[in-house]
C-alpha positions in Angstrom: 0.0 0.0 0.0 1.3 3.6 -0.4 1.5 6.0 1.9 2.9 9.3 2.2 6.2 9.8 3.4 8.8 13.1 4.1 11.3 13.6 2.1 14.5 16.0 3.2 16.2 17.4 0.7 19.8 18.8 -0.1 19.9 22.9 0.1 17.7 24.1 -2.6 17.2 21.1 -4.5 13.2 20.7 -3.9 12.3 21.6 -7.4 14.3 19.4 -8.8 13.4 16.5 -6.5 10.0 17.3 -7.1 10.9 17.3 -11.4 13.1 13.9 -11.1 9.7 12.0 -9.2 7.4 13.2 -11.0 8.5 12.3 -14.5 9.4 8.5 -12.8 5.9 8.4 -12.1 5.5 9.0 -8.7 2.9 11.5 -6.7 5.0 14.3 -4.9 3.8 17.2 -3.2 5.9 20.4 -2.9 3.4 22.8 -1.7 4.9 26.4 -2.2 4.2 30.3 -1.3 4.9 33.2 -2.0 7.3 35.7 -0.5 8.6 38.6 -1.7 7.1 38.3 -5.4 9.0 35.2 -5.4 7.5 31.4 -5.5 9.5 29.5 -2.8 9.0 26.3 -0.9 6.8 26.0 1.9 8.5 23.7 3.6 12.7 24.6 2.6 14.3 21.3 1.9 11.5 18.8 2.6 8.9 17.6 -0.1 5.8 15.0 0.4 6.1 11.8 -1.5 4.0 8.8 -1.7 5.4 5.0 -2.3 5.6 1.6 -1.4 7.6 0.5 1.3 10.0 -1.5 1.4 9.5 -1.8 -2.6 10.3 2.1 -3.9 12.8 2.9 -0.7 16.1 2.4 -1.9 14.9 4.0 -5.4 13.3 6.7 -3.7 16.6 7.2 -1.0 19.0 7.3 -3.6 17.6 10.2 -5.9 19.3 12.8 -7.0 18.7 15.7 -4.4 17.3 13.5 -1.8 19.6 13.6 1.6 17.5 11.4 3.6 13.3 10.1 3.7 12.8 10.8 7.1 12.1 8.6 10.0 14.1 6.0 11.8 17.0 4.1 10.1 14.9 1.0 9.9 11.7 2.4 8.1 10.2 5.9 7.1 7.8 7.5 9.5 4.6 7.9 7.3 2.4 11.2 7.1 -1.2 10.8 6.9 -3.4 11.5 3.7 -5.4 14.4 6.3 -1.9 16.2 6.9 -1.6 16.4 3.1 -5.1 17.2 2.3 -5.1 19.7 5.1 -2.4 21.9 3.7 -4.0 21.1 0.0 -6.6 23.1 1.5 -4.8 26.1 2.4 -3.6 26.7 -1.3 -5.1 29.4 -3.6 -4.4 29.1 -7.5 -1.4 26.5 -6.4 0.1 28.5 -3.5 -0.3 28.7 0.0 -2.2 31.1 1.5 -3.1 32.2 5.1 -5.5 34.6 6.8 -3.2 37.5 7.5 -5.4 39.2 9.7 -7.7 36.7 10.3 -11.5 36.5 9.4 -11.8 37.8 6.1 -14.2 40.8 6.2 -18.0 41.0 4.1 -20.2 43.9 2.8 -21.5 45.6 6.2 -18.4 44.9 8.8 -16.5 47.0 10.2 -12.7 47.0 9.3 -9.8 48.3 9.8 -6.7 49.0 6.8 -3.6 47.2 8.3 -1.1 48.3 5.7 0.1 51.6 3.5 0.0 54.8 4.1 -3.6 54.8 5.7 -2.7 51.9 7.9 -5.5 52.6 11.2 -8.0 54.0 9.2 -11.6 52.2 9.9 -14.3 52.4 8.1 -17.1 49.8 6.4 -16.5 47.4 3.7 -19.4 48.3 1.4 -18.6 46.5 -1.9 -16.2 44.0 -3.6 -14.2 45.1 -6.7 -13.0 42.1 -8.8 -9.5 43.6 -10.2 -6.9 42.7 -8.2 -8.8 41.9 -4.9 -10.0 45.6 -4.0 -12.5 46.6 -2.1 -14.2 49.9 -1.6 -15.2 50.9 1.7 -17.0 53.8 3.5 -14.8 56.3 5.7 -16.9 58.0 8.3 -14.4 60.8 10.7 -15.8 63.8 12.3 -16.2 66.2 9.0 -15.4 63.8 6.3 -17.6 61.4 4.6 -15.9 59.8 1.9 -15.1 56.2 -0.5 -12.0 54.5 -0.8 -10.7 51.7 -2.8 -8.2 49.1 -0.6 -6.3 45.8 -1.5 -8.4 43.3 0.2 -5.3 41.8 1.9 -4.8 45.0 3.4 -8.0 44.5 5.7 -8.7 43.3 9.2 -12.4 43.2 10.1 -12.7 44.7 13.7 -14.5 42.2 16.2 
């Protein structure tokens, strides 16, 4: 049966790890993010594959960019399909993503901007805008009434 296993990779080498598996035919799961409008690894210098043991271990051991399949020197420790499927889950359009400021706010909250130059500002989200994530909310201080358009991301609804 196969099952998914950790692999730990030499320094930078996940890509290709991930390359050299996959065209042998086997599933491998490099889940990846984003950082500094660069696509890195998630997880620097491990990957996720999935074999047969005892079968595909030396093959799998031996690759090219592979340092070790972690777990104890007898077997592999396997991960289970949840773990995987649960950090599946956090991907958007193949990357990993997180709630930066937590729950992500709807037409009538109150929010906060978090970032820029009008970090502090609160106001209410009134509408979605589909380019680029924005948002236009409703800014309400003592003689000013007045629309804004923010980056989503940029928001933290205000409990």
């Amino acid at each position: 049966m196969k099952n998914w296993y950790v692999l730990n990779t030499k320094p930078k080498k996940e890509s290709q790890v991930e390359r050299l598996f996959m065209e042998a035919g086997f599933e491998v799961y490099n889940p990846k993010i984003r950082q500094d409008d660069r696509i890195n690894p998630f997880f620097t210098g491990y990957a996720f594959i999935r074999f047969e043991f005892p079968e595909d271990y030396r093959l799998v051991k031996y690759t090219r960019g592979v340092k070790k399949v972690v777990g104890s020197p007898e077997s592999p420790t396997a991960i289970y399909e949840e773990v995987i499927e649960a950090i599946k889950a956090r991907e958007v359009n193949g990357l990993i993503e997180f709630d930066k400021y937590g729950e992500e706010p709807s037409v009538g909250d109150e929010i906060q901007i978090m970032e820029g130059p009008l970090k502090g500002l609160k106001g209410v989200f009134k509408r979605e805008m589909t380019q680029n994530e924005r948002v236009l909310i409703l800014l309400n201080y003592v003689a000013y009434q007045g629309q804004l358009i923010v980056e989503k991301k940029k928001l933290k609804k205000v409990l």
